[in-house]
C-alpha atoms as an extended CHARMM CRD file, in Angstrom:
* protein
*
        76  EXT
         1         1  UNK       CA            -23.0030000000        5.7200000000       22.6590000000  PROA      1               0.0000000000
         2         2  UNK       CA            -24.1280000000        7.2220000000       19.5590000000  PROA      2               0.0000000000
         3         3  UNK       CA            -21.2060000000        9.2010000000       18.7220000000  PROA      3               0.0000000000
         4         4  UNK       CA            -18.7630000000        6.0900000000       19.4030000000  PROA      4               0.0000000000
         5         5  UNK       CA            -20.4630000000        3.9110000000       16.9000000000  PROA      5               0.0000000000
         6         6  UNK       CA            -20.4400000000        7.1890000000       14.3830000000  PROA      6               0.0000000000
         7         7  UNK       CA            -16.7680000000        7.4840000000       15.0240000000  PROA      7               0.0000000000
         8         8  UNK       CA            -16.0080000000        4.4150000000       14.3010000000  PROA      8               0.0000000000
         9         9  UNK       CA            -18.3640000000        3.5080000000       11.2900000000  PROA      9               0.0000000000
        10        10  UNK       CA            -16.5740000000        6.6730000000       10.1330000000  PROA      10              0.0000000000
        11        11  UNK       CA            -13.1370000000        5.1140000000       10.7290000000  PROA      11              0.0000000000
        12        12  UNK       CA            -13.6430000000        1.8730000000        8.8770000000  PROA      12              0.0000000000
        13        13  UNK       CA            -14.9560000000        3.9660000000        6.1190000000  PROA      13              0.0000000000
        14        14  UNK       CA            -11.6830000000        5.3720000000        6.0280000000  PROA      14              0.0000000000
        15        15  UNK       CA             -9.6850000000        2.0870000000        6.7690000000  PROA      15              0.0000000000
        16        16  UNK       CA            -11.5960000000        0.4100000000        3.7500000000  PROA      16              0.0000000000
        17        17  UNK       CA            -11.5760000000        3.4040000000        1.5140000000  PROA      17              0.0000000000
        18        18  UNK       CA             -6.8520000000        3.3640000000        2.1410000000  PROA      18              0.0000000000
        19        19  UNK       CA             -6.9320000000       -0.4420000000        1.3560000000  PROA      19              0.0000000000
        20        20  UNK       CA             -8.8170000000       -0.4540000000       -1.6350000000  PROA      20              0.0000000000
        21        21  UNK       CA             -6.6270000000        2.9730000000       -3.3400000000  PROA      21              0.0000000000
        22        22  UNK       CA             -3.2140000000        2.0470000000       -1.6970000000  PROA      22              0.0000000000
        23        23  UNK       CA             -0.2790000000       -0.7030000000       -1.4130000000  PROA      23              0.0000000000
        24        24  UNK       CA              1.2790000000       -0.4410000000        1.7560000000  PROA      24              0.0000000000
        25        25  UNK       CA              4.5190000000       -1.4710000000        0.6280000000  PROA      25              0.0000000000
        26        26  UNK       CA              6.4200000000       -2.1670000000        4.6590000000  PROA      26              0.0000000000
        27        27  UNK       CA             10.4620000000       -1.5710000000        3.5970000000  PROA      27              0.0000000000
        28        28  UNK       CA             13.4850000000       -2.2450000000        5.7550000000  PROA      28              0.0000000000
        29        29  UNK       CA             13.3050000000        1.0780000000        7.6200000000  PROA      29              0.0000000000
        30        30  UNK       CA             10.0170000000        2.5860000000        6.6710000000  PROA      30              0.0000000000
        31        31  UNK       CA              6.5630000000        2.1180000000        5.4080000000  PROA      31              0.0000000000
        32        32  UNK       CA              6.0490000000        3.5390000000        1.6330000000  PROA      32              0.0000000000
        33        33  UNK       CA              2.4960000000        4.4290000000        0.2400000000  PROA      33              0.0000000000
        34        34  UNK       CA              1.9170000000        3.9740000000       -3.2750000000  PROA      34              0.0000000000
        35        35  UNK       CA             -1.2920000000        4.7720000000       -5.3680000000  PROA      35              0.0000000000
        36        36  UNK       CA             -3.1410000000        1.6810000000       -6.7780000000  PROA      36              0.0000000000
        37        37  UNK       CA             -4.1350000000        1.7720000000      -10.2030000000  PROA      37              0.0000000000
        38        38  UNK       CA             -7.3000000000       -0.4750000000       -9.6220000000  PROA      38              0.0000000000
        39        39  UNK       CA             -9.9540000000       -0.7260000000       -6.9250000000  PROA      39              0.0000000000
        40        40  UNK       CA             -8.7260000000       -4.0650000000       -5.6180000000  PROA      40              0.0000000000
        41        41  UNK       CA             -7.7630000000       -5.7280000000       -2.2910000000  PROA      41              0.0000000000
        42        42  UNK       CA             -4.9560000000       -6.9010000000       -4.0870000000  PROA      42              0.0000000000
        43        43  UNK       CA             -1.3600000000       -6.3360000000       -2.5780000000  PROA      43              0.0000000000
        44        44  UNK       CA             -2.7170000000       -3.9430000000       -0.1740000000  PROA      44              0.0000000000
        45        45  UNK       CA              0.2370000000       -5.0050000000        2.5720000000  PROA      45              0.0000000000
        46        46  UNK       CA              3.5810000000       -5.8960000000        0.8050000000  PROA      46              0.0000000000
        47        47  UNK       CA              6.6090000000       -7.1460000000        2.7040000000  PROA      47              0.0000000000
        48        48  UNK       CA              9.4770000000       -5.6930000000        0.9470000000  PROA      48              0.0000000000
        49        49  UNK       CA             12.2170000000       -6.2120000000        3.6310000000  PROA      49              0.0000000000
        50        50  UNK       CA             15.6220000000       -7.6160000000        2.2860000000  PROA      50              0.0000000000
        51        51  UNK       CA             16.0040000000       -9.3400000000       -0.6660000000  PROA      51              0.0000000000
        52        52  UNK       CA             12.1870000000       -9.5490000000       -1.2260000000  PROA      52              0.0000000000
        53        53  UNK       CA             12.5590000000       -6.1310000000       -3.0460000000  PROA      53              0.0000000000
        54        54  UNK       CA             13.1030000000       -8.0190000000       -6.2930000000  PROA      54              0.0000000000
        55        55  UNK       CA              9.9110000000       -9.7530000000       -6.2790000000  PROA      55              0.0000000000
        56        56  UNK       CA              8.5080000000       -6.0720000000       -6.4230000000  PROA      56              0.0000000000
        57        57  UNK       CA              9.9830000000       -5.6590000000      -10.2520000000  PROA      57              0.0000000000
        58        58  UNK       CA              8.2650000000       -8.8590000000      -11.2970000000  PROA      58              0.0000000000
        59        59  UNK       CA              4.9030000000       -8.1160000000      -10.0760000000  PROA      59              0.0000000000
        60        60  UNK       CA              2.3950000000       -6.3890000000      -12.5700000000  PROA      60              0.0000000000
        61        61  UNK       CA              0.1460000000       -5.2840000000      -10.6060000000  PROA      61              0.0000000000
        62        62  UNK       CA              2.9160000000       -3.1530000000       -8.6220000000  PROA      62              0.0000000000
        63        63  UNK       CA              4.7860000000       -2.0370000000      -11.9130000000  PROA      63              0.0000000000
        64        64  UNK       CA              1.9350000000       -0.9460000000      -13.4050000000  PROA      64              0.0000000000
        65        65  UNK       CA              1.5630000000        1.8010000000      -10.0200000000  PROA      65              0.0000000000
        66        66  UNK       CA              4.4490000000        2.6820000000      -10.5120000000  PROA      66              0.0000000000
        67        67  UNK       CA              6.8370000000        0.9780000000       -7.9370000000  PROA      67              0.0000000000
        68        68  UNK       CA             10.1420000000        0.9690000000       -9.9520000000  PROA      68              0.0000000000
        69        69  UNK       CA              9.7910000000        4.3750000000       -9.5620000000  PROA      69              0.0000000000
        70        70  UNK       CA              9.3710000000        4.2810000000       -5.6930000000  PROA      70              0.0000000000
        71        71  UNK       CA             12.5780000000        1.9370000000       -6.0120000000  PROA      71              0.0000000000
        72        72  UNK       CA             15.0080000000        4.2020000000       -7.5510000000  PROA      72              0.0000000000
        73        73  UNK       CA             13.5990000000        7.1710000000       -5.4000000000  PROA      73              0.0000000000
        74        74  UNK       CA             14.4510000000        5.5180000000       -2.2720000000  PROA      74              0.0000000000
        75        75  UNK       CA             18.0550000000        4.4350000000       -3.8880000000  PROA      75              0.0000000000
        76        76  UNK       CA             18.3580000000        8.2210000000       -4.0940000000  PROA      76              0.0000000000
């Protein structure tokens, strides 16, 4: 019983530690990690299927990580 509450205490560490460095930006085909640039829970799940990929460029919080970058990668 112990070890099942250590495992998951250890897992939500985890969970909470991915949400609060890392948008989970979910594309058409994929799912694309990119490094936050604050400790926030801020855009930590992004929809960026079809045409919502523009709203991407306008956000500041996701141009300042660095998602144009992610953008023209993926074009490649």
């Amino acid at each position: 019983m112990n070890k099942a509450l250590i495992i998951i205490a250890i897992g939500a560490i985890i969970c909470f530690w991915a949400a609060l460095n890392y948008h989970f930006i979910r594309m058409d085909e994929d799912l694309k990690l990119l490094k936050k640039t604050e400790l926030t829970f801020d855009k930590t799940i992004v929809d960026a299927r079809g045409v919502k990929k523009v709203k991407l460029f306008v956000d500041p919080t996701l141009v300042r990580a660095g998602v144009k970058d992610l953008l023209k990668e993926i074009e490649k």
